[in-house]
C-alpha positions as CSV (number, residue, x, y, z in Angstrom):
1,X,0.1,-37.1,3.5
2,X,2.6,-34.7,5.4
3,X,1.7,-31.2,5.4
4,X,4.5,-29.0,6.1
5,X,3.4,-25.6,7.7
6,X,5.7,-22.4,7.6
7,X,5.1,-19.8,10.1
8,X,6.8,-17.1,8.5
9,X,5.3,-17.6,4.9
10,X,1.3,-18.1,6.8
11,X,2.4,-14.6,7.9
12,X,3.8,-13.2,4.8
13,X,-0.1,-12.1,4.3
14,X,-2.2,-10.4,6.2
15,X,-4.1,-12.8,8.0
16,X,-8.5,-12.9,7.9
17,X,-10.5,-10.8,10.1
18,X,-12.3,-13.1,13.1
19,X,-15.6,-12.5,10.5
20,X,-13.9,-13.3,7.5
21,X,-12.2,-16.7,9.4
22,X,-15.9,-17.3,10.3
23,X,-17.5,-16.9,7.6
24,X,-15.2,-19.0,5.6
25,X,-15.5,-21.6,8.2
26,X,-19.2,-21.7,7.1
27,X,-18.6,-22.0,3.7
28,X,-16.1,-25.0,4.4
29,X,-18.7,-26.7,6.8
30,X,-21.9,-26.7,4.2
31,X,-20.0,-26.5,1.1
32,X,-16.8,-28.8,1.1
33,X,-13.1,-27.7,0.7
34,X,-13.4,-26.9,-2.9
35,X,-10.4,-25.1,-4.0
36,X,-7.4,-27.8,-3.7
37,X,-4.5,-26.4,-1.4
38,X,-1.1,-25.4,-2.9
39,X,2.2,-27.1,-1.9
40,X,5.9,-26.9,-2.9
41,X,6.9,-30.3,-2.1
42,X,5.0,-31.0,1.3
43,X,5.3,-27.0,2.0
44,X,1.8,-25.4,2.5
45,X,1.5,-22.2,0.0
46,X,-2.1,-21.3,0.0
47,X,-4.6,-22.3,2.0
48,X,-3.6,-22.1,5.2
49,X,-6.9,-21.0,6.9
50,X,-9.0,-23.6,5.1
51,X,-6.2,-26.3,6.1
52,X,-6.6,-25.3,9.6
53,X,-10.5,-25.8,9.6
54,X,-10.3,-28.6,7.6
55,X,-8.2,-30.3,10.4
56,X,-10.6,-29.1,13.0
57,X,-13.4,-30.6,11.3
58,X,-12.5,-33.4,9.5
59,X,-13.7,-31.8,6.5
60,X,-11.7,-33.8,2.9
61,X,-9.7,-31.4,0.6
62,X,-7.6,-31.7,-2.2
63,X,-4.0,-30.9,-2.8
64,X,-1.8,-29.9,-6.3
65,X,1.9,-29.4,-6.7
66,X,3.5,-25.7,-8.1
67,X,5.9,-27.1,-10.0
68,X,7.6,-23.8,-11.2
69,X,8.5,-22.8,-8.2
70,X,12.4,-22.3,-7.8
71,X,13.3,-20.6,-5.0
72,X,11.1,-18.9,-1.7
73,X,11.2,-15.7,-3.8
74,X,9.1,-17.4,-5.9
75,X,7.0,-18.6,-3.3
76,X,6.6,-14.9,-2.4
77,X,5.9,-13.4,-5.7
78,X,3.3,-16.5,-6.5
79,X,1.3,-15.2,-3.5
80,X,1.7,-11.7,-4.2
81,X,0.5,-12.0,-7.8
82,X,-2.3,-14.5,-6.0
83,X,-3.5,-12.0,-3.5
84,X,-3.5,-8.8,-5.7
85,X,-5.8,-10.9,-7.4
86,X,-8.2,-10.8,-5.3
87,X,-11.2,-8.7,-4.3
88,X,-11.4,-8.5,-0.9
89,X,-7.7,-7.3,-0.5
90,X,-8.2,-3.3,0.4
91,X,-6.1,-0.5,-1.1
92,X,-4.3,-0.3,1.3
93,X,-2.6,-4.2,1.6
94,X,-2.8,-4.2,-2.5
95,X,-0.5,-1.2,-1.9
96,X,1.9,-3.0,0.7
97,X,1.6,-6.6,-1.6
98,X,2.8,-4.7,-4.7
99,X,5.9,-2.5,-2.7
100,X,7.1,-5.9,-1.3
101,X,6.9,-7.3,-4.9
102,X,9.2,-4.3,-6.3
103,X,11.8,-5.1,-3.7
104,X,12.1,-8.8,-4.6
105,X,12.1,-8.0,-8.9
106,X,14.1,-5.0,-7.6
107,X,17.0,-7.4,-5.5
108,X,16.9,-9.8,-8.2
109,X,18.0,-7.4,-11.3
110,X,20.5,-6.4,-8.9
111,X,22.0,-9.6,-8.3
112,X,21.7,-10.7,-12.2
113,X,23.6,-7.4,-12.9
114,X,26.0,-8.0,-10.3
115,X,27.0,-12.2,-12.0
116,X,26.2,-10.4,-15.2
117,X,29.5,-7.9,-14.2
118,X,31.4,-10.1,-12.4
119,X,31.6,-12.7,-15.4
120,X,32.4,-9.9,-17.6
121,X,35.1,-9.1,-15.6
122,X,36.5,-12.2,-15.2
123,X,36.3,-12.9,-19.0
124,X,36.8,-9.4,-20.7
125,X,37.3,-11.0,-24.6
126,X,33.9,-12.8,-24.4
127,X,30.7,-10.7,-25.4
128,X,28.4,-11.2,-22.6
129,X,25.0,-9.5,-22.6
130,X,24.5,-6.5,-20.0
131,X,21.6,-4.6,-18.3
132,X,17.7,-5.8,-18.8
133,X,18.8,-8.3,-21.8
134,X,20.8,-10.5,-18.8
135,X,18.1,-10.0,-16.3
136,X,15.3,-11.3,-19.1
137,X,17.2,-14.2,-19.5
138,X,17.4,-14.7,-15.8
139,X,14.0,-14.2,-15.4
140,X,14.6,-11.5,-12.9
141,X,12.4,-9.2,-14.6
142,X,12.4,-5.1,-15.5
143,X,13.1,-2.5,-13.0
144,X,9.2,-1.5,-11.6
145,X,9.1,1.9,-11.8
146,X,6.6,3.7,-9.2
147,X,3.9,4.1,-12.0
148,X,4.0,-0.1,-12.9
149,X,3.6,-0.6,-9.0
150,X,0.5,1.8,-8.7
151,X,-1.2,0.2,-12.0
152,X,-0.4,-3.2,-10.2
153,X,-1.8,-2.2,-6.9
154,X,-4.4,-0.6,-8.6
155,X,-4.5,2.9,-7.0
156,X,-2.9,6.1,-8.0
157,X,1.0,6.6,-7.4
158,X,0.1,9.3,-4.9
159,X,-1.8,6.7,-3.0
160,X,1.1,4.1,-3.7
161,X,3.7,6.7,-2.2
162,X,1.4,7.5,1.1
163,X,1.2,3.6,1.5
164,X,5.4,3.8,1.0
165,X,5.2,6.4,4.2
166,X,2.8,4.6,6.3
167,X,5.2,1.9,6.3
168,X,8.2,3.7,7.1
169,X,6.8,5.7,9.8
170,X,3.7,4.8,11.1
171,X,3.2,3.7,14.3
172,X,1.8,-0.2,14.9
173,X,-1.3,1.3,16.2
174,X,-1.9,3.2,13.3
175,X,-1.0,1.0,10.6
176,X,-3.7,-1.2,12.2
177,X,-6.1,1.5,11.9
178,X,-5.3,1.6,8.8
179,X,-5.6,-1.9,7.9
180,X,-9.5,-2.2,10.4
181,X,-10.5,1.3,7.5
182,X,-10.3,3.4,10.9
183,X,-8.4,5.9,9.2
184,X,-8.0,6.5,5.1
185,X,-5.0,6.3,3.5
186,X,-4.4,9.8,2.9
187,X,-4.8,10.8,6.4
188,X,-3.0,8.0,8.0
189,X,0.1,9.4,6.1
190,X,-0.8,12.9,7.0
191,X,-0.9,11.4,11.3
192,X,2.1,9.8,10.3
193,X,4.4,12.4,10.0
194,X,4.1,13.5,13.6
195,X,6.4,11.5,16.7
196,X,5.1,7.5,17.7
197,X,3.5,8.7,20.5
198,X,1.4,11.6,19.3
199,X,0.3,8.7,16.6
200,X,-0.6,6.5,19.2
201,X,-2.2,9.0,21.0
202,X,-4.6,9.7,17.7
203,X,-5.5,6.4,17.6
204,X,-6.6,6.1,21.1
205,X,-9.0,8.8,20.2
206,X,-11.0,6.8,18.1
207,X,-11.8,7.8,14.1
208,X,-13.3,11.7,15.0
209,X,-10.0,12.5,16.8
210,X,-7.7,11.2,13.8
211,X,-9.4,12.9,11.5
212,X,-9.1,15.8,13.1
213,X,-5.0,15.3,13.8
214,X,-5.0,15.0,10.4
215,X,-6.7,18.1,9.3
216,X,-4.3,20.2,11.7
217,X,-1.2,18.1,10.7
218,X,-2.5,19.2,6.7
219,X,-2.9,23.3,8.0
220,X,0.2,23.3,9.6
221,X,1.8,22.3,6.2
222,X,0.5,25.6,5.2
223,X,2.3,28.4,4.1
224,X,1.7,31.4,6.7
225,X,-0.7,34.0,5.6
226,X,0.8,37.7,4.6
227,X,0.2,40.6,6.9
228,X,-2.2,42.6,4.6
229,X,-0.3,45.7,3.2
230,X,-1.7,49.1,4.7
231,X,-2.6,51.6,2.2
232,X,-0.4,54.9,2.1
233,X,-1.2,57.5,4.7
234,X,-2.3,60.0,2.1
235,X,-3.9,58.0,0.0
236,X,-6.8,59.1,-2.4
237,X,-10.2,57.8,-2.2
238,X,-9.5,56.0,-5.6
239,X,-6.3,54.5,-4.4
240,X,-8.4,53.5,-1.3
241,X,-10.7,51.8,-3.2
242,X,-8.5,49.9,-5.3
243,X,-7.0,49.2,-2.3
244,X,-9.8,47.7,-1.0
245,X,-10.6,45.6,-4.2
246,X,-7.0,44.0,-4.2
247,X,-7.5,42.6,-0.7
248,X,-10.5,41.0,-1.7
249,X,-9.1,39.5,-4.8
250,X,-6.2,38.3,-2.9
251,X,-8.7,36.5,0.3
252,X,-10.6,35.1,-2.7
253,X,-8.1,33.9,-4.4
254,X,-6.6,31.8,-1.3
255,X,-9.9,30.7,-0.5
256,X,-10.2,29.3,-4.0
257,X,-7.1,27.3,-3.4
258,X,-8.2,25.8,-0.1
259,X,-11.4,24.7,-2.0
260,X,-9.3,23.1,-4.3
261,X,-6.9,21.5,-1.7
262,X,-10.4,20.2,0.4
263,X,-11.6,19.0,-3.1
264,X,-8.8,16.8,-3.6
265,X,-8.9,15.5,0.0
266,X,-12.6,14.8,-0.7
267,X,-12.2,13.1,-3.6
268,X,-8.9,10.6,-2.8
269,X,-11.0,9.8,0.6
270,X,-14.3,9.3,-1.9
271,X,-11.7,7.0,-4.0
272,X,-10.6,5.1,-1.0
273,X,-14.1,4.7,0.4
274,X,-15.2,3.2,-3.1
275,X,-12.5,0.5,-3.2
276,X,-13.8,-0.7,0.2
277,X,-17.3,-1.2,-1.1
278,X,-16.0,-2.4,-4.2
279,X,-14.0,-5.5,-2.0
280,X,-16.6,-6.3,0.6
């Protein structure tokens, strides 16, 4: 049997920790290869890692056939769909997984729009269907709205959009952190926002020094405090007083939104920190 192996598509997923690669090599070695490997013709789709310690071992497994697949797209979205499946995938790559899966539905629509109007076009007395009605019938899908991508990532759209800037702007070192749970999502974004080398720089720090970038990155986002208002030179004791009183209802009053602020830092890291258990 020829086994054809893609470099690029073994890479399209993140690839298993050394423990995870060990501890499935285990499982191979005392249980048998008992999920059959997917191909596309002799193309490798899934299974890569227990092909490779298969090989090494001389351990027998099984292969079946995808026979719907069309195109590499479909290769792509096939092991999106398969991965977000799964319960050892973190926020964090569910995140990543479901953006890359927006852009492929996304570039398809487009292109079925683009025949769809160029057909038209070329033919203006025939009624052609337009919009989602052609791209249905293309299978190309809907548009995925931000909202559809979180509920298929499972996390919120606030988490989803702080996964969106990680990618853009993270630096290597700290999307790694990210991906090793050095760092939570919502403060990798927050590091994020300050210049490659500063991130790096974080990183090198180890987990108490990015948490702490983070934090000051977060304060300096801040609005400055107002200089306190001095009371009238000839002010009366009452005035002085009331003075006095609005001060303190104003001090309270920001410290009651800082709470709040820390609160919903707490409880997105509390969120994050949950999912991990939840996919060990």
């Amino acid at each position: 049997m020829t086994i054809t192996i893609n470099e690029d598509l073994r890479a399209y997923i993140d690839p298993l920790t050394d423990d995870e690669y060990a501890a499935l090599e285990r499982s191979l070695l005392s249980e048998g290869c008992r999920d059959a490997l997917v191909l596309w013709g002799d193309l490798l789709v899934d299974g890569h890692n227990r092909y490779s310690i298969c090989q090494k071992h001389g351990v027998p497994f099984n292969t079946v056939q995808n026979q719907t697949f069309q195109s590499m797209e479909d290769v792509h979205l096939w092991m999106i769909d398969n991965h977000l499946g799964r319960r050892s995938v973190s926020d964090f790559q569910r995140g990543v997984l479901a953006l890359r899966k927006k852009e492929i539905v996304s570039a398809r629509l487009a292109q079925v729009q683009a025949q769809a109007q160029a057909q038209a076009q070329a033919q203006p007395g025939s009624a052609k269907p337009a919009g989602a009605e052609v791209a249905v019938q293309a299978g190309a899908g809907t548009v995925l709205t931000r909202e559809a991508v979180a509920r298929t990532a499972r996390v919120s759209s606030a988490t989803l959009g702080q996964i969106e800037k990680i990618q853009k702007t993270a630096a290597p070192e700290l999307v790694s952190a990210v991906k090793a749970g050095v760092i939570s999502i919502n403060a990798a974004a927050a590091v994020a926002s300050l210049p490659g080398e500063k991130q790096v720089a974080a990183v090198a720090g180890g987990k108490k020094e990015l948490r702490q970038v983070a934090r000051q990155v977060r304060e300096a986002r801040m609005p400055p405090k107002p200089e306190p208002v001095p009371p009238p030179s000839d002010a009366t004791p009452d005035q002085l007083a009331i003075h006095r009183l609005t001060q303190l209802v104003a001090q309270l009053t920001e410290e009651r939104d800082q709470l709040k602020k820390k609160v919903q830092h707490l409880t997105v890291a509390l969120a994050e920190a949950r999912g991990g258990l939840s996919t060990a």
